[in-house]
C-alpha positions as CSV (number, residue, x, y, z in Angstrom):
1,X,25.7,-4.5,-17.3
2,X,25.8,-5.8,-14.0
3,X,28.8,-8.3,-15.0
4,X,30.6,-5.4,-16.6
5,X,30.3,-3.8,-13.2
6,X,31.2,-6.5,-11.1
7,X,34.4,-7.1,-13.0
8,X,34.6,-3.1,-13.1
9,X,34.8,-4.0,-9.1
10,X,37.2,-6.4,-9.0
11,X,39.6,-4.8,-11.2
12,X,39.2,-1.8,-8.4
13,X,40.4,-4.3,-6.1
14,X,43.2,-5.8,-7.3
15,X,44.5,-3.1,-9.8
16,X,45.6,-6.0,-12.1
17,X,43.5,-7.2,-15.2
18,X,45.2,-10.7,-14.1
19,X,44.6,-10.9,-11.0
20,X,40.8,-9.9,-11.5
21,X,41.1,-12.9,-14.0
22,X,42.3,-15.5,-11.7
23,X,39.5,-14.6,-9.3
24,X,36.8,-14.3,-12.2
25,X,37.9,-17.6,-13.6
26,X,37.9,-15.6,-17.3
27,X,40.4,-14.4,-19.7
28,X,42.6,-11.7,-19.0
29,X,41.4,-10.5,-22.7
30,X,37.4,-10.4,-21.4
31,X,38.3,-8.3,-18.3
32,X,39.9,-5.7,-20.9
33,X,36.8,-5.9,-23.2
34,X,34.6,-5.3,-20.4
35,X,36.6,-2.4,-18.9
36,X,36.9,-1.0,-22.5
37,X,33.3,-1.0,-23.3
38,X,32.5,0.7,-20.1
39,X,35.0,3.6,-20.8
40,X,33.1,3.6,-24.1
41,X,30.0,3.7,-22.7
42,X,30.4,6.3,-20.0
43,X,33.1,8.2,-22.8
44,X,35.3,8.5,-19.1
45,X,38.4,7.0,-18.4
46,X,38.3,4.6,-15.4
47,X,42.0,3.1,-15.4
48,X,45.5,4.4,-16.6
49,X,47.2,1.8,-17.9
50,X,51.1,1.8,-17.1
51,X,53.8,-0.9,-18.5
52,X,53.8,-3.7,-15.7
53,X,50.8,-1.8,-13.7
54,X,47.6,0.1,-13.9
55,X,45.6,2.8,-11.2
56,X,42.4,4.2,-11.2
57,X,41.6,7.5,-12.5
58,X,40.2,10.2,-10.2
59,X,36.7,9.5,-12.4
60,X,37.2,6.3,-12.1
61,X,36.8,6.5,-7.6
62,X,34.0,8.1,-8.5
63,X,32.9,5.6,-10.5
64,X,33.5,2.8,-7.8
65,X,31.0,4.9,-5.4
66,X,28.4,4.1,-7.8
67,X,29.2,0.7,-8.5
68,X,29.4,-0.1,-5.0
69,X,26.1,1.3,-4.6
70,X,24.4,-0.3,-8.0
71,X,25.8,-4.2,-6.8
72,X,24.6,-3.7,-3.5
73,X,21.0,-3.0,-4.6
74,X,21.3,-6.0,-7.2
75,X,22.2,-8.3,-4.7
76,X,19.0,-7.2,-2.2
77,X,16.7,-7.6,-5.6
78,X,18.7,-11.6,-6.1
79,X,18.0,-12.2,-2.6
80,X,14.7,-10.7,-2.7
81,X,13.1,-12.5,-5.8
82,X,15.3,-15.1,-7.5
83,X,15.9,-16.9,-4.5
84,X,13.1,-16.4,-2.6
85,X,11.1,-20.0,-2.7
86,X,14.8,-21.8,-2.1
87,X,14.2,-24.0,0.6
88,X,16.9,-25.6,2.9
89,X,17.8,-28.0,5.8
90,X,17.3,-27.5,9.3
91,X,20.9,-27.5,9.4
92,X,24.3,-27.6,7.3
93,X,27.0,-29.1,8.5
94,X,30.5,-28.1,7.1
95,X,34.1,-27.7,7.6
96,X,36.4,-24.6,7.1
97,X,40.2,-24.0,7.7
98,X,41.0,-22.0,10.4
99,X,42.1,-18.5,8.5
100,X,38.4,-18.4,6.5
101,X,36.5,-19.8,9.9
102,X,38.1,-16.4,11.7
103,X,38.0,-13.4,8.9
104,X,35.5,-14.6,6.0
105,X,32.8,-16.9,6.5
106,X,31.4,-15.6,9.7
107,X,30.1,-12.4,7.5
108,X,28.5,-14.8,4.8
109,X,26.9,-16.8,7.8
110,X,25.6,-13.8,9.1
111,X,24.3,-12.4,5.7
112,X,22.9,-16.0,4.7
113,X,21.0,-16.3,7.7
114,X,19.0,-12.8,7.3
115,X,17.5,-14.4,4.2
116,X,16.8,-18.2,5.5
117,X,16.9,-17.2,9.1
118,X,15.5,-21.2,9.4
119,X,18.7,-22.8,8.3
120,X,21.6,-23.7,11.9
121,X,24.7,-24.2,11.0
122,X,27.6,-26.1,12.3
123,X,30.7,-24.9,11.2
124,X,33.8,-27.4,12.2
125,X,37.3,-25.1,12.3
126,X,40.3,-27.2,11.8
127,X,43.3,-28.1,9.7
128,X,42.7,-28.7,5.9
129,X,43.9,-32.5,6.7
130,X,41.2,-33.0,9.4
131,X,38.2,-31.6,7.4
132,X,39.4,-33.6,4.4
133,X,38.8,-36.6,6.9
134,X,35.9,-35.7,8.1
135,X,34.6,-35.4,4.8
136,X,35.7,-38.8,3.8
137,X,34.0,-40.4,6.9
138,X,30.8,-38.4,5.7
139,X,31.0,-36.7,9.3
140,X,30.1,-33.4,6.9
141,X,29.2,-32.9,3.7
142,X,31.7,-30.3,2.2
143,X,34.4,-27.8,3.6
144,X,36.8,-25.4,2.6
145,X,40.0,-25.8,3.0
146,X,43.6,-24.9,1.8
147,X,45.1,-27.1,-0.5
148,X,44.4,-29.9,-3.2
149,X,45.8,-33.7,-2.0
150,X,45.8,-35.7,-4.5
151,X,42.9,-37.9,-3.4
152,X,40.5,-39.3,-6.0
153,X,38.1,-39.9,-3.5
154,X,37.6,-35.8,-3.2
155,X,36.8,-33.6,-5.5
156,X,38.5,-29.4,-5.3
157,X,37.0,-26.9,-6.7
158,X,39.1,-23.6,-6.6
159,X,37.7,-20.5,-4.0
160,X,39.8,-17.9,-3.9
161,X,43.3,-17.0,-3.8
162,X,45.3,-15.6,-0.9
163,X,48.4,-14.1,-0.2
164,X,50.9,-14.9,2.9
165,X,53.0,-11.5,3.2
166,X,55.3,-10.5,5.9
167,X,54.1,-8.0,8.4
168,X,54.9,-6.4,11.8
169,X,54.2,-3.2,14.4
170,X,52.9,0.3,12.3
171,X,55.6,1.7,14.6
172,X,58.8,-0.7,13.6
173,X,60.6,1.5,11.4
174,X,63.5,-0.9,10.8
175,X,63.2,-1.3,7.2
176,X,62.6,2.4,6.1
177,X,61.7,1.3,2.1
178,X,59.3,-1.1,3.3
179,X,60.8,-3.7,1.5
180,X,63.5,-6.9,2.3
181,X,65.4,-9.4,0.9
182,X,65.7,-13.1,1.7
183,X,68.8,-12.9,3.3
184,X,67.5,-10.0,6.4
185,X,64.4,-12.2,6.0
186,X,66.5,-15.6,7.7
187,X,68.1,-12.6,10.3
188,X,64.6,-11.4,11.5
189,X,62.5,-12.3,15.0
190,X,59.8,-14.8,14.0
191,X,57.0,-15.4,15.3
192,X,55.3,-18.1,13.7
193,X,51.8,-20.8,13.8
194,X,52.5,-24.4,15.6
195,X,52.9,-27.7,13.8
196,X,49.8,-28.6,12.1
197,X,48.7,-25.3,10.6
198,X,47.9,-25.2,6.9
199,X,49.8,-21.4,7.0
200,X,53.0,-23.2,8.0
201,X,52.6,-25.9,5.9
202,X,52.8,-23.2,2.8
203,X,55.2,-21.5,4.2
204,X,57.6,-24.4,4.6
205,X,56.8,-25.2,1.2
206,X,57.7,-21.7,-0.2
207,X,61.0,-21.9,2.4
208,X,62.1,-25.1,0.6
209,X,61.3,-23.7,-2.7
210,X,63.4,-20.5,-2.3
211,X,66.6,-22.7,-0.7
212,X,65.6,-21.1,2.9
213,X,67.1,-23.6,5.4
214,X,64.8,-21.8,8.5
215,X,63.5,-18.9,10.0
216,X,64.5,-17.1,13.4
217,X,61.6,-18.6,14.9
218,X,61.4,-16.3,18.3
219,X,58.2,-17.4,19.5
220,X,55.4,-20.3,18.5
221,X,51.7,-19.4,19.2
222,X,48.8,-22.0,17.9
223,X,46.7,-18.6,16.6
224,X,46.8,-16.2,13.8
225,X,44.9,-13.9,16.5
226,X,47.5,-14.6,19.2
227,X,50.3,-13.7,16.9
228,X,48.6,-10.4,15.7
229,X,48.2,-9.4,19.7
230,X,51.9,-10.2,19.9
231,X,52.8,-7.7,17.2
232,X,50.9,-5.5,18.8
233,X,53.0,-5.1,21.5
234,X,56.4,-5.8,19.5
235,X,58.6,-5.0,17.0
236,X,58.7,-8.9,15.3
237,X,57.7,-10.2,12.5
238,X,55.4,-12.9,11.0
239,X,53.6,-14.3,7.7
240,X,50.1,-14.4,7.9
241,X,47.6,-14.6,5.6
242,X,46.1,-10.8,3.9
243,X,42.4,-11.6,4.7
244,X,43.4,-12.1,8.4
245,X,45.2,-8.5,8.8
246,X,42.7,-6.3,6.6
247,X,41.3,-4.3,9.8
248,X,44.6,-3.7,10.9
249,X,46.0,-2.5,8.0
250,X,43.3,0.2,8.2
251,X,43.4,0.8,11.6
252,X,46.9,1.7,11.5
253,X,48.1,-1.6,13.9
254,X,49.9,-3.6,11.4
255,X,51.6,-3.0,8.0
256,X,53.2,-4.7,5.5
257,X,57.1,-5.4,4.4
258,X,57.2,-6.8,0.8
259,X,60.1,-10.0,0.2
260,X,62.0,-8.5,-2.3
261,X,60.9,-10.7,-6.0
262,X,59.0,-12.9,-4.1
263,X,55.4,-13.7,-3.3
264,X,53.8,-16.3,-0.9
265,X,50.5,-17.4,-2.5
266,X,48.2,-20.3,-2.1
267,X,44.4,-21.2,-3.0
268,X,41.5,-22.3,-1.2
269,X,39.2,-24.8,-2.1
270,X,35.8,-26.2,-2.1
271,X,35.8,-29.9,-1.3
272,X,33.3,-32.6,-1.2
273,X,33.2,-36.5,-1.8
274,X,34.0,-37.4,-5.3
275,X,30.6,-37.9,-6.6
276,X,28.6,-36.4,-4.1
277,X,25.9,-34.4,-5.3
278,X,23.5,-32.1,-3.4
279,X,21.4,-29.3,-4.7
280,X,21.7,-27.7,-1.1
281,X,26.0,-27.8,-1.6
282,X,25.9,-26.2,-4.8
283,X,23.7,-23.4,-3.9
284,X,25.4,-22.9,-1.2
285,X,28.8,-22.9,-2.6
286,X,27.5,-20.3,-5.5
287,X,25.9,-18.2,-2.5
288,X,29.7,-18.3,-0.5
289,X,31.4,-16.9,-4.0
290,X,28.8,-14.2,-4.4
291,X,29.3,-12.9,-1.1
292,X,32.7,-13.2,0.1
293,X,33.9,-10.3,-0.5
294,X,31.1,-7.4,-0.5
C-alpha cells in the first residue's frame, strides 16, 4: 500500500504517468497498474485521463490530503524504528552543484540531522567539474552534481530530473498567451549565469542543439539568487532551473513563459569513485531520494 500511495503522489505531482516513471525508475505500465488498483480499491476515480494529458479528479485532491498525511506518518515510524540503531561518522563530507546546495539539500540536511543530530556535515558548493575533481583526489567522498563525463574513474548514478524554463516579473505582461517561440526568444533581454556554471553549460548545449546562434545577453550575474532579485525589479528574462523558482511561483514574484515545442531538461547525479564502496554513502544516498521532495 504504501508504494501504491507514493506513486499515487508522484503522479499528483507531475500529472504524467511518464514523468512519474522517469522519477520512479519503473515502467510507465506499473504506474498505471498501481493507479488502477487504487481506483479499484477505493471504487473512486482519482485521474481523468485525456489524449496527450491527464488531471486529478475533484476526489482525487481529496485523496492527496490523505496521502500526504498517511506518507508523512510512514516516514516518522521508518525514521523512528527501522533506522534507529544506524550509526554514522562524526562527519560527511560531500559536494553538491550549486542549484541543489541552494533549494534542496539544505531541507534534507536539516531533516537528517533531527534523527542523527551526532553526524556535521561539510557540504562543498561548486561547479559539477570541480566536485568531480575533488572526488577524484578523494578530497570527498561523493557529490551530486549535473551531468555524466565520460570518466571511467567515476561512477553516476541518476537523481532527479530538472527542468530549465524561461521565466520573468508576475507583472511583465508582454507575452499575453504565456507562451514564445525561438525566434522572440533570440529578441528578448537576458539575463544570464557567468562562465563556469553547470546552468549555462546546458543551456549552451540546448542553444546549439536548436541552431540558436546567442541570446540577448543584457546582464551577467554569478547567482541564480542574484538573477531572481534582478527580475524582481525588471521586466527581463532568464532560464533557471524549476527547483530554484518554486517559492516564487507561489508567492506570486515570478512566473513562467513556455518555448513554444521545446523543453530544456537535464539530470542530476550521484557520483562517487569507481569502485568506492561505503555503507555510510549508500544509506545516505537512499535517505537523499526518500526525502527530497516531501
Amino acid at each position: 500500500m504504501k508504494t501504491k500511495l507514493h506513486i499515487f503522489k508522484i503522479v499528483a505531482k507531475h500529472l504524467s504517468f511518464t514523468k512519474a516513471a522517469e522519477q520512479l525508475y519503473i515502467s510507465q505500465p506499473a504506474i498505471s497498474k498501481a493507479i488502477k488498483n487504487l481506483e479499484q480499491e477505493y471504487k473512486t476515480t482519482l485521474f481523468i485521463r485525456k489524449t496527450n494529458s491527464i488531471e486529478m479528479t475533484k476526489e482525487g485532491k481529496s485523496f492527496l490530503i490523505y496521502v500526504n498525511k498517511i506518507l508523512a506518518i510512514y516516514s516518522e515510524m521508518d525514521e523512528q524504528f527501522l533506522h534507529k540503531k544506524e550509526t554514522f561518522p562524526k562527519l560527511i563530507n560531500f559536494g553538491v552543484s550549486t542549484t541543489l546546495s541552494n533549494y534542496i539539500i539544505p531541507k534534507i540536511i536539516a531533516k537528517f540531522r533531527v534523527q542523527f543530530p551526532e553526524t556535521n556535515f561539510n557540504i562543498i558548493s561548486n561547479n559539477s567539474e570541480n566536485i568531480e575533481n575533488l572526488i577524484l583526489n578523494q578530497e570527498i567522498d561523493f557529490g551530486i552534481t549535473e551531468g555524466s563525463i565520460s570518466n571511467p574513474k567515476l561512477q553516476f548514478e541518476k537523481f532527479i530530473k530538472d527542468e530549465i524554463v524561461l521565466v520573468t516579473n508576475v507583472n511583465n505582461n508582454s507575452f499575453k498567451k504565456g507562451s514564445i517561440d525561438i525566434e522572440k526568444l533570440q529578441r528578448i533581454p537576458m539575463i544570464e549565469r557567468e562562465k563556469g556554471s553547470g546552468t549555462k553549460v546546458i543551456i549552451n548545449k540546448f542553444l546549439l542543439e536548436n541552431n540558436i546562434k546567442k541570446l540577448n545577453v543584457a546582464v551577467t550575474l554569478n547567482s541564480t539568487e542574484a538573477i531572481k532579485n534582478y527580475l524582481y525589479n525588471s521586466d527581463d528574462y532568464a532560464l533557471l532551473s524549476i527547483s530554484a523558482i518554486t517559492e516564487d511561483l507561489l508567492n506570486n514574484k515570478l512566473k513562467i513563459i513556455d518555448i513554444k515545442d521545446l523543453s530544456i531538461e537535464r539530470w542530476f547525479y550521484f557520483v562517487k569513485r569507481t569502485g568506492y564502496l561505503s555503507n555510510t554513502v549508500e544509506y545516505f544516498e537512499k535517505y537523499i531520494r526518500l526525502n527530497y521532495n516531501f
